[in-house]
C-alpha positions as CSV (number, residue, x, y, z in Angstrom):
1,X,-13.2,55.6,-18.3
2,X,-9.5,54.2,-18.9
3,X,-8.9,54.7,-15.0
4,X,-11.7,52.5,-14.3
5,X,-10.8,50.1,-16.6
6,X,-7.4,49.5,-15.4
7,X,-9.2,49.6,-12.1
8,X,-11.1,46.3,-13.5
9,X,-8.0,44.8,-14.8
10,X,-6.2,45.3,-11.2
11,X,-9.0,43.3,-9.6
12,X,-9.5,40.5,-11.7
13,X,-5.8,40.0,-12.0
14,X,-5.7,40.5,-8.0
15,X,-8.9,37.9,-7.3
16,X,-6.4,35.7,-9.4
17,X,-3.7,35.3,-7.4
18,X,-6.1,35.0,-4.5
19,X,-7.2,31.9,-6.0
20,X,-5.7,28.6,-4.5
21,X,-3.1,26.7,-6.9
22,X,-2.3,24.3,-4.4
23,X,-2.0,20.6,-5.3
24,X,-3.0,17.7,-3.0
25,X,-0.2,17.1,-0.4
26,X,-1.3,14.4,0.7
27,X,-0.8,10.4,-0.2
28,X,-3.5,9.4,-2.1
29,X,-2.1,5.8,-3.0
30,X,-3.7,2.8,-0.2
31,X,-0.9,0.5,0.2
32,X,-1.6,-2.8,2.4
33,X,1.6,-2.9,4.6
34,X,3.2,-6.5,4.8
35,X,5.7,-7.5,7.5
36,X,7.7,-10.5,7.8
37,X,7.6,-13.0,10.9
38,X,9.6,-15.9,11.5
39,X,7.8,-18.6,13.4
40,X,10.1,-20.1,16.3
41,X,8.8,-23.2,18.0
42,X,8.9,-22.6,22.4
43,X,10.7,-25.9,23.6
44,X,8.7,-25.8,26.9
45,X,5.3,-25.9,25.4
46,X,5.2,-26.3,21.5
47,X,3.6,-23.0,21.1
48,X,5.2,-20.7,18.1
49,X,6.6,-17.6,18.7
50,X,6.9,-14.7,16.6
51,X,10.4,-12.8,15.9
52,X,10.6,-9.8,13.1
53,X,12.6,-11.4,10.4
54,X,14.6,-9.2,7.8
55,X,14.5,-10.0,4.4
56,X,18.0,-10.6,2.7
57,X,16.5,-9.9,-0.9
58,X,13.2,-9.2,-2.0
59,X,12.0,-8.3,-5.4
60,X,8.5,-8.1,-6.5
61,X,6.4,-7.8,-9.1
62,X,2.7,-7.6,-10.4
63,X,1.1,-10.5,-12.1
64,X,0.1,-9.5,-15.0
65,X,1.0,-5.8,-14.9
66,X,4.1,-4.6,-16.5
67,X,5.5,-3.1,-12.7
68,X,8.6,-3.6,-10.7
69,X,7.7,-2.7,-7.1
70,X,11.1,-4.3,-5.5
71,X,14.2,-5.1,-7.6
72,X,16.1,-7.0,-5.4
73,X,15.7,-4.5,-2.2
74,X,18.0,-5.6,0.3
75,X,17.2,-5.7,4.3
76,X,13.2,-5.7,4.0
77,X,11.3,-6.4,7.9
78,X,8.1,-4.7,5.9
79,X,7.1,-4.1,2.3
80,X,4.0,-1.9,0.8
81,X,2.2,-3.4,-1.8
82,X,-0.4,-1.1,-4.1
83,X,-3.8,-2.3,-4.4
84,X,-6.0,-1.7,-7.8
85,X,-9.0,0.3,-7.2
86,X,-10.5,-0.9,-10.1
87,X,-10.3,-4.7,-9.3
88,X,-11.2,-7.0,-6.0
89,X,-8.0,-8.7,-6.8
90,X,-4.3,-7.9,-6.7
91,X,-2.1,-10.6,-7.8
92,X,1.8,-10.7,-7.1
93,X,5.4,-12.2,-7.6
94,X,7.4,-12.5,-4.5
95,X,11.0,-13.4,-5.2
96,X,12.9,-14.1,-1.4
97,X,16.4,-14.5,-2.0
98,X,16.3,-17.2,-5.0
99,X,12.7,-18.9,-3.9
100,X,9.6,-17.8,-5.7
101,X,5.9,-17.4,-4.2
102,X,2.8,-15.8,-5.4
103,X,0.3,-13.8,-3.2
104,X,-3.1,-13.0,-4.0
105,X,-4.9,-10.2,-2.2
106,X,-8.5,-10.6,-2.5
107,X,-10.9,-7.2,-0.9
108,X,-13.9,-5.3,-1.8
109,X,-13.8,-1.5,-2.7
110,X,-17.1,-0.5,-0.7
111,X,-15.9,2.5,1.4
112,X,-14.1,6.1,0.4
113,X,-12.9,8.7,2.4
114,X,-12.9,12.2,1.8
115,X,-9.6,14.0,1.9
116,X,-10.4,17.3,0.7
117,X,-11.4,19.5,-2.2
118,X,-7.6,19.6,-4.3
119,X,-7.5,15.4,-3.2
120,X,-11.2,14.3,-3.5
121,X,-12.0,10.9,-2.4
122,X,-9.5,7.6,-1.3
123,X,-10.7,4.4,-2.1
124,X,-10.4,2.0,1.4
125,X,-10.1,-1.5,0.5
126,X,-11.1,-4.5,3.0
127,X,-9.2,-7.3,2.7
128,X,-11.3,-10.4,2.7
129,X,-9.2,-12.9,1.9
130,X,-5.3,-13.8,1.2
131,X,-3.9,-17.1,-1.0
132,X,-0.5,-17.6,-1.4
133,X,1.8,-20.4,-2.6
134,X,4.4,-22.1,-0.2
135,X,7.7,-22.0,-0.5
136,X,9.4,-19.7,1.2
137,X,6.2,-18.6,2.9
138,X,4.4,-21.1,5.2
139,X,1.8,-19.1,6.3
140,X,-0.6,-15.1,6.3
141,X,-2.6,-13.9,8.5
142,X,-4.7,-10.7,7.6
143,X,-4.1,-8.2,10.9
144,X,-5.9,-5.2,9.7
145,X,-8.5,-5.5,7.5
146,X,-9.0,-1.9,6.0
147,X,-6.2,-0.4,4.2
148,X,-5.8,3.4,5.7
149,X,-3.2,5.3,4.5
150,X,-1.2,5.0,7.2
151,X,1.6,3.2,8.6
152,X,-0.4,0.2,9.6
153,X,0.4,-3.5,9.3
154,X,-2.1,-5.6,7.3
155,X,-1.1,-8.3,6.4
156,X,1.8,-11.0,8.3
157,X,4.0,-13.2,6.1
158,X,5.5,-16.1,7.9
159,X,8.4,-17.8,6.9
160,X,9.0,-21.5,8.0
């Protein structure tokens, strides 16, 4: 009887470290990725052209959240910016160098995507719409309008 009973013990604790522990590897946070243009005016047609600009100094900041996302990052062609799950509106504080604008990302939450059993579901945002105020930016344009977790650019910013 004690053979068998160890024999038990031996099994369970054996099924047991058969079990999978494992954690979710992969990135379950949707980020819209923002990239910074500068608009150049062609002098043989008036058309504007589009050259990558790099940020000097960027800090950013939630609106009405208590988070720092960028203190002052230097060299910045592209930022990420997190979008609430819980809300169809993400509201931000975009410091360029020493001029100050606000962005507001406005989406709908209507399609998830499956990652796996230890991640569950991802939230895909669609961006529907994008205010902003202008001072240092003149203008956005919404490129991609789901938010994948991938390196994909959403959203343009351009600078005057």
């Amino acid at each position: 009887m004690k053979k068998f009973r160890y024999l038990i013990y031996i099994l369970i604790i054996g099924l047991a470290a058969c079990t999978s522990t494992e954690e979710c590897g992969e990135d379950t946070e949707v980020t819209a990725q923002i990239n910074f243009y500068q608009k150049t005016p062609s002098l043989i047609d008036g058309s504007d052209s589009l050259i990558t600009l790099t940020v000097d100094s960027i800090s950013v900041r939630g609106l009405s959240v208590d988070s720092v996302l960028y203190n002052n990052s230097k060299s910045k062609t592209y930022i990420y910016l997190p979008l609430n799950k819980l809300a169809e509106q993400s509201d931000y504080i975009m410091t360029f160098n020493s001029t100050t604008d606000t962005i507001s990302i406005l989406y709908h939450n209507d399609s998830s995507y499956y990652l796996s059993i230890e991640c569950g579901c991802i939230v895909l945002p669609t961006i529907d719409e994008i205010v902003s105020t202008n001072h240092y930016i003149d203008s956005v344009s919404i490129i991609t309008n789901t938010v994948i977790p991938t390196n994909a650019e959403n959203i343009q910013i351009y600078h005057f």
